[in-house]
C-alpha positions in Angstrom: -1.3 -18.1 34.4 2.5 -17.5 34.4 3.4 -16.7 31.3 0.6 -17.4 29.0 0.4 -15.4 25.3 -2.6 -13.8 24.6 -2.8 -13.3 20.6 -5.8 -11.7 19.1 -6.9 -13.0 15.5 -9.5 -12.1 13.1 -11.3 -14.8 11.5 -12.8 -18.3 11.1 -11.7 -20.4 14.3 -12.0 -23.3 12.5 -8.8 -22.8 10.7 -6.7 -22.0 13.4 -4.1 -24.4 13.8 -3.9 -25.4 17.7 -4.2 -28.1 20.3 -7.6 -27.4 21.1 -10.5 -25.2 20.1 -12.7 -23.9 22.1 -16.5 -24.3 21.2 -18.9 -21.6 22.2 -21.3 -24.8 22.7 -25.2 -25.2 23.8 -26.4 -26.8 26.7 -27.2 -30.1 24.4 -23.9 -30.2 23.2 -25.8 -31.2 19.6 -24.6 -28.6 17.8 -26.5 -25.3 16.9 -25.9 -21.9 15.1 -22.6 -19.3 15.0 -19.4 -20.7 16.0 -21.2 -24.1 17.3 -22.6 -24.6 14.1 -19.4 -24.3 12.3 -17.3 -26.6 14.7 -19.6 -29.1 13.9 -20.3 -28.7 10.0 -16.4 -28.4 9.7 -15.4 -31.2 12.0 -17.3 -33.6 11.1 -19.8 -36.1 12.5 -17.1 -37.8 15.2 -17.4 -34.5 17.0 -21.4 -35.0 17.3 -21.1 -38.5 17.7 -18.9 -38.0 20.6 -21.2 -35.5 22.2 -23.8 -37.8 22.1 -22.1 -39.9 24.4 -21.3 -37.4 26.6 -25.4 -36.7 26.5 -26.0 -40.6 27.0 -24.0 -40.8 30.4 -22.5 -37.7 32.1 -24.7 -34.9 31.1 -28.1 -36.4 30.5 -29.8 -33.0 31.2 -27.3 -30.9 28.9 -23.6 -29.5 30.1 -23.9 -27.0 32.8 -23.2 -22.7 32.0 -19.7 -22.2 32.8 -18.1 -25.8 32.7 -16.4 -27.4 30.0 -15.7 -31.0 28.1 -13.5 -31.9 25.6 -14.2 -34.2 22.4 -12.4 -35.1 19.3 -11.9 -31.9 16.6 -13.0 -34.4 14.0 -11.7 -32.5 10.5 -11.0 -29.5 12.2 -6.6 -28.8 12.1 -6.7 -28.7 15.9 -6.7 -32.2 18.3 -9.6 -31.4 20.3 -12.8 -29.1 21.0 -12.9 -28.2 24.3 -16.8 -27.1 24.7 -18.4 -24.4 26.6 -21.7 -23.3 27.7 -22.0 -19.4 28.0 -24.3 -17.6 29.6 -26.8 -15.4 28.0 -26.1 -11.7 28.9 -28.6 -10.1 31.4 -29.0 -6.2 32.7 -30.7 -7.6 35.7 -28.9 -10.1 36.7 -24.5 -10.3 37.0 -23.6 -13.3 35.2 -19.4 -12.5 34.8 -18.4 -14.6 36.5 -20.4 -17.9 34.7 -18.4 -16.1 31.5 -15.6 -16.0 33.4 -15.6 -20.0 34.4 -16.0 -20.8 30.6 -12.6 -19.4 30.0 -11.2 -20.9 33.2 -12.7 -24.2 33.2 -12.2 -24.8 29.2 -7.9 -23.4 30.1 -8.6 -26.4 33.0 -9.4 -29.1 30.4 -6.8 -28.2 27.9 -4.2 -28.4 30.8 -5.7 -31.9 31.6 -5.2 -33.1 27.8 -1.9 -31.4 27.7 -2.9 -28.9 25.5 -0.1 -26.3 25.2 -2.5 -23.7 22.3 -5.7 -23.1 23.0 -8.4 -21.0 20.1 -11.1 -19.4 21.8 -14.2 -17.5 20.4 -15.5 -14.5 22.5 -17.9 -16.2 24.1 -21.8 -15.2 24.6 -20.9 -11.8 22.5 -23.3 -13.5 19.7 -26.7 -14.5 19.9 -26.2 -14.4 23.9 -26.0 -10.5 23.7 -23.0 -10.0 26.1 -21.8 -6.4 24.9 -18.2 -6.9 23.0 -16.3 -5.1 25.3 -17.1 -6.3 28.5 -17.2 -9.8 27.2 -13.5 -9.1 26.0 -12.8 -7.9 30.0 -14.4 -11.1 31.1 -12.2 -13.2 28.9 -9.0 -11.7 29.6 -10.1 -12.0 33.5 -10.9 -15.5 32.9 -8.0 -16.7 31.3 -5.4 -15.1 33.5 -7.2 -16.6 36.7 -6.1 -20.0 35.2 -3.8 -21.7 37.4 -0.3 -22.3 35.5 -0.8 -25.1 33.2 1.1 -26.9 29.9 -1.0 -24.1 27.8 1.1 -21.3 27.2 -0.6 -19.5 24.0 -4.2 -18.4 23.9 -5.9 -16.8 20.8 -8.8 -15.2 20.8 -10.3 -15.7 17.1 -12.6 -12.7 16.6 -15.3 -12.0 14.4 -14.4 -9.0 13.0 -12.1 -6.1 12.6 -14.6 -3.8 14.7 -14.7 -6.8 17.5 -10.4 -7.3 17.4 -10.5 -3.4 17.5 -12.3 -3.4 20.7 -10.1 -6.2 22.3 -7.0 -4.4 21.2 -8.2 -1.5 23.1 -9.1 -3.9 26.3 -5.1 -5.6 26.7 -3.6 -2.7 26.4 -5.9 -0.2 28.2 
């Protein structure tokens, strides 16, 4: 991705001030627990309204693992949320590259809106189980396969101290 910025941040994504936010989403797009949740109590109902439309004509059966839509932000200090389906971490089966396509895809949409800062969470390294350290490989991976595009900062707003300790270790290892 030419010469996109990768920052790392500790804290609440829903403060960060960018073009877009990236929401660590479920299938219904409805809204949900962990970052989801919080997109959605903090932005307001326009961002659930929206996704209700989204559910009442392209995505009837629920957005697809790995792709990504954008909506309003609603409240949030960004323009829009950009959501993404993860996949749930599995030791049996290899599902990188589905985490992979949620940074790639979601980097895809921001470039269509002309986003030019893009917040993302570490995706599926919640309640998905993806171990923190891979998913940080898998999110560094996915960002720079982006094809060069308006965005030329992405943060990756992390959880905690331990979790940006871990990614710190990942860009410069």
């Amino acid at each position: 991705m030419g010469g996109v910025r990768i920052t790392l941040r500790t804290g609440d994504i829903t403060t960060e001030h960018v073009d877009a936010i990236v929401n660590a989403a479920n299938s219904s797009l409805l809204g949900g627990g962990g970052v989801d949740g919080a997109i959605h109590r903090r932005g307001g109902p326009e961002i659930l309204a929206e996704c209700q439309a989204l559910r009442a004509s392209r995505y009837g059966r629920g957005l697809p693992t790995g792709r990504a839509v954008a909506t309003t932000a609603g409240r949030l200090p960004a323009r829009w949320v950009i959501h993404t389906v993860g996949p749930v971490w599995s030791a049996e089966e290899d599902r990188s590259a589905l985490l992979r396509d949620c940074y790639t895809n979601s980097l895809a949409v921001a470039a269509d809106l002309g986003a030019t800062t893009v917040a993302f969470p570490l995706i599926s390294s919640g309640i998905y189980r993806w171990p923190r350290e891979d998913a940080v490989r898998q999110a560094v991976a996915g960002i720079r396969a982006a094809p060069p595009s308006t965005v030329d900062e992405v943060r990756l707003v992390l959880f905690d101290e331990e979790t940006r300790d871990v990614a710190e270790r990942v860009l410069t290892g």
